[in-house]
C-alpha positions in Angstrom: 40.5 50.4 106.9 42.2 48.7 103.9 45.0 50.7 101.8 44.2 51.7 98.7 44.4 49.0 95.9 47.3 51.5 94.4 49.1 50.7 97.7 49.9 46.8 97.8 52.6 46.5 95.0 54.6 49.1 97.4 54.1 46.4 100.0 54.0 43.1 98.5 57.6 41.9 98.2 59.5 41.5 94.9 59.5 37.8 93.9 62.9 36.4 93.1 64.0 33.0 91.2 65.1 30.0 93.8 65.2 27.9 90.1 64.7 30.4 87.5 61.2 30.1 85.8 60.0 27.6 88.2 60.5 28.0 91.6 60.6 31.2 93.7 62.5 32.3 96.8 60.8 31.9 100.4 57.9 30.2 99.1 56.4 27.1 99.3 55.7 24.7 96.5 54.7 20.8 95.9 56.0 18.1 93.3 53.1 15.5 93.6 52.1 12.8 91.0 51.8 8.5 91.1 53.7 6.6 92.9 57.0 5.5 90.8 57.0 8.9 88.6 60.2 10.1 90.0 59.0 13.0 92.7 61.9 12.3 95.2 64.4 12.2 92.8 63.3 15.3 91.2 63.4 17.0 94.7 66.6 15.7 95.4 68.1 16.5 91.7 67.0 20.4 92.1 68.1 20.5 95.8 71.4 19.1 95.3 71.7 21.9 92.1 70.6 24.8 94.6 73.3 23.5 97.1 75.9 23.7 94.9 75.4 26.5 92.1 74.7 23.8 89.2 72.0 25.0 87.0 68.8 22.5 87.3 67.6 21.2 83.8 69.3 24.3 81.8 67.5 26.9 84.6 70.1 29.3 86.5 69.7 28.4 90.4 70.1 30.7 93.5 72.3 29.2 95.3 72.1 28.5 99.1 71.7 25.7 101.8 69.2 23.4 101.3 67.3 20.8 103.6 66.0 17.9 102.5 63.8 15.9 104.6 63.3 12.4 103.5 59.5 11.1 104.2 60.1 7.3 102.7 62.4 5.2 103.0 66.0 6.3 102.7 67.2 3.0 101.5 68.6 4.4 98.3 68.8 8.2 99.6 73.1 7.9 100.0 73.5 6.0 97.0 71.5 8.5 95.2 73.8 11.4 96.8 76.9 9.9 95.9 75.9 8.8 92.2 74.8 12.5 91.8 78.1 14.4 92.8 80.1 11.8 91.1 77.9 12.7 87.9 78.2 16.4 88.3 82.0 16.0 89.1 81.9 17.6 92.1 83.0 17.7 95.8 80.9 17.3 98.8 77.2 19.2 98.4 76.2 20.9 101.7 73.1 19.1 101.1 71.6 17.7 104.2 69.1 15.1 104.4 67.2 14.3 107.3 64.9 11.3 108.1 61.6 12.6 109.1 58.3 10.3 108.4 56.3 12.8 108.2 57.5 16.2 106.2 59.1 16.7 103.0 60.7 19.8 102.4 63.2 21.4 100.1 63.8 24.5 101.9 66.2 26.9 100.9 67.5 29.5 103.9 
């Protein structure tokens, strides 16, 4: 027997801002688009902000550790890394990137 319809928002968890006012907390989301638009630098940008407590694009970031698994070629992956905390003026970013050919994720835990 199902609970009564009044019943689920008592059960359903709260949803909470990863990047606020795009990206929530322990779910799972998807940058897709042509080839050349900019995806894994997007993915990279916003991880490297949620490892290190930068705000992404003007949005306020939860920060925690992040995992970033790279599903191309990684060619330009450390250069990328570098260029970025040299930009942001920054330290090391706890960011770690992974070589995996067949996952992307940007997984916040």
């Amino acid at each position: 027997m199902e609970p009564p319809v009044a019943a689920y928002p008592t059960c359903v968890p709260t949803l909470e801002w990863l990047v606020d006012g795009l990206l929530y907390r322990d779910t799972v989301a998807v940058i897709f688009g042509p080839s050349g638009t900019a995806k894994s630098l997007v993915a990279q940008d916003m991880g490297q902000c949620v490892a290190t407590d930068f705000a992404w694009q003007g949005r306020a970031v939860h920060q925690g550790k992040v995992r970033y698994d790279v599903a191309e070629g990684t060619s330009g992956i450390r250069r990328r890394h570098e260029a970025w905390r040299e930009h942001h003026v920054c330290g090391p970013s706890p960011l770690c990137g992974t070589h995996n050919p067949t996952l992307i994720t940007l997984s916040y835990y």
